[in-house]
N, C-alpha and C positions, 0 to 999 in steps of 0.2 A: 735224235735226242729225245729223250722221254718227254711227253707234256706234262707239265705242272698243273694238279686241276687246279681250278678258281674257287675261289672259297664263295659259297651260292650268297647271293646277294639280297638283304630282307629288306624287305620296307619298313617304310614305319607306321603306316596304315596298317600294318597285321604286325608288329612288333609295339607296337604304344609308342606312347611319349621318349623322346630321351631324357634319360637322367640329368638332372642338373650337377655339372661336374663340381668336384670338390672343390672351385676356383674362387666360391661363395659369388658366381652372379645368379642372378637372381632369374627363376624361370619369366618366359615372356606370357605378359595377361593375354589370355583365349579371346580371340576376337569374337564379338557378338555373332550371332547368324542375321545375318542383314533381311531384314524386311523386304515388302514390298513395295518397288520402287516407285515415287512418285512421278506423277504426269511432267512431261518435260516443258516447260514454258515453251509458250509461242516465241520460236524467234521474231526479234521484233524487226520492222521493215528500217529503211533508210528515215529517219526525221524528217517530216515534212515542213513548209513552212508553217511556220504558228499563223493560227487567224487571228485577226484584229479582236478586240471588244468590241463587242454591237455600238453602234452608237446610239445615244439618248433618244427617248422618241423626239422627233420634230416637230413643234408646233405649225398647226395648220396656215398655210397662207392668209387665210381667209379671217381666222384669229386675232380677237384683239388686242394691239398691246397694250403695256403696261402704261398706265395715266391715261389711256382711251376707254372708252365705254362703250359695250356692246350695244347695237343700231335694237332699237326697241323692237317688238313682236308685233305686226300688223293686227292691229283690232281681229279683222278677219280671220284670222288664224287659231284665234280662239274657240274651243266647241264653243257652238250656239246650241240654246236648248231645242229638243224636237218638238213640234207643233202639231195636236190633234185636233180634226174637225168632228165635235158629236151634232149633227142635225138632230135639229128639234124646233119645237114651237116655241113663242114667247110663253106660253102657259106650262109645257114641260120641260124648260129648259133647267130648272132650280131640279127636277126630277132628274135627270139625266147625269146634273152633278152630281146628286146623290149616289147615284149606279155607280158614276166612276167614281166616287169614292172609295164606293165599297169595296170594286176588283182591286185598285190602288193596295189596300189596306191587307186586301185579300192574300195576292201576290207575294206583300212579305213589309211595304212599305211602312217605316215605321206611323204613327198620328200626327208626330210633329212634323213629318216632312214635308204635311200638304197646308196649301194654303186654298179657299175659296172664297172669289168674289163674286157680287152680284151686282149687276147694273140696274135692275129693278128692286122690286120689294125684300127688305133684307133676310136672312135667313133665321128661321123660328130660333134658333139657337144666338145667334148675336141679339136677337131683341131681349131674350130670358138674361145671359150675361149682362145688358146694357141697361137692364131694368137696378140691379146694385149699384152701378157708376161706371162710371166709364175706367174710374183708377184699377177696380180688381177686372173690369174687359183686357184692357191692355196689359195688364198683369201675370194673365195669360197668356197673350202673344209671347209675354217676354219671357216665359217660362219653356215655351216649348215641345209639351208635354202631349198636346193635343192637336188635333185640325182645329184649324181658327178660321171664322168666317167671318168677313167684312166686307161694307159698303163702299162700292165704288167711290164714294166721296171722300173716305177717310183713307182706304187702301195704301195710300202711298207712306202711310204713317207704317204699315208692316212691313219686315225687314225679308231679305230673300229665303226662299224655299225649296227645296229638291225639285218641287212639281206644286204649280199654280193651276186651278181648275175657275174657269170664268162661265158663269152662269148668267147668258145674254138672257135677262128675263124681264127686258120692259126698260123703262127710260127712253129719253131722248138721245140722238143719235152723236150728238156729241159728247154724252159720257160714256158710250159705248169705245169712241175715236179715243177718248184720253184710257180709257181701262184698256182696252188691247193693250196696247204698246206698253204700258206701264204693267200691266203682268206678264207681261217677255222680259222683261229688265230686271221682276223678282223674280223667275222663272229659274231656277240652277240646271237639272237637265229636262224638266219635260213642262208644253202646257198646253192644256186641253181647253177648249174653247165650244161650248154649247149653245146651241141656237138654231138659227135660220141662216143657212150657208149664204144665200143672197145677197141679205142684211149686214150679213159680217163683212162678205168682200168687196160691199159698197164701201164698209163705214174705212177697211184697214186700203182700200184702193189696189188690191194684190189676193189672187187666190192663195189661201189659206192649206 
């Protein structure tokens, strides 16, 4: 039997689009060219258990409660100011003050922050002030503006200071005893104490 050729067979890659037949359907819309593809999500694991919420912080055992009052701060606990010993003689102990004034001041400390007393003869400067009255003397103290210098006797009338400088220049031995102690008490962080170290750790009963 004779073979029948086959009629060759075209694609439609080298033949085009087909016609849209007379049937009125409508050709199909060209699909975009597809980009490139996005990163694939991490698959994700099995669900674990959920964590709690933290819980609130905890007040300290130690803490006091509420309608209690915390136990006061031992005196002790408080800076105490630091204590300098400048040796010197009863004759230049007012000298001595003066020195450490000046590094005081030098250093950075403001005028008002220092206080000077004297257990002997008072200082050239509180007799010129006290020579006006005594209302524009203390008028100063309360201004603050300046070193103020006062006698052991009235001293406890000024109020505290950064740094107290005590010029042991003479007096009896018991206002040496009440001036120590009494310029530690106006004393905020520092006090300098000038004199005859012997004299001093008699009168304070404790090296200085």
């Amino acid at each position: 039997m004779p073979l029948i050729p086959e009629e060759p067979q075209i694609h439609e890659s080298a033949q085009g689009p087909r016609a849209t037949p007379a049937s009125g359907r409508t050709a199909p819309t060209p699909r975009p060219v597809p980009g490139p593809r996005p990163a694939a999500p991490s698959r994700p694991g099995r669900p674990g258990p959920l964590r709690p919420t933290p819980p609130v912080q905890r007040t300290p055992r130690d803490a006091a409660k509420p309608g209690q009052s915390s136990p006061a701060v031992p005196a002790a606990a408080a800076a105490a100011p630091q204590i300098q010993l400048i040796p010197a003689s009863v004759e230049s102990a007012l000298d001595a003050a003066e020195e450490a004034v000046d590094l005081l001041l030098e250093s950075g400390r403001a005028p008002g922050d220092v206080l000077v007393i004297t257990t002997g003869a008072q200082h050239p400067w509180a007799d010129h002030e006290l020579s006006f009255g005594e209302a524009s003397y203390w008028a100063q103290h309360d201004a603050g503006d300046d070193v103020f210098y006062a006698d052991a006797a009235v001293a406890s009338r000024a109020g505290t200071r950064s740094v107290v400088v005590v010029a042991v220049n003479g007096g009896p031995d018991t206002v040496a005893a009440t001036a120590l102690p009494l310029a530690l008490s106006r004393a905020g962080a520092l006090l300098i104490v000038c004199g005859d170290p012997q004299r001093i750790n008699a009168v304070l009963g404790a090296g200085v």
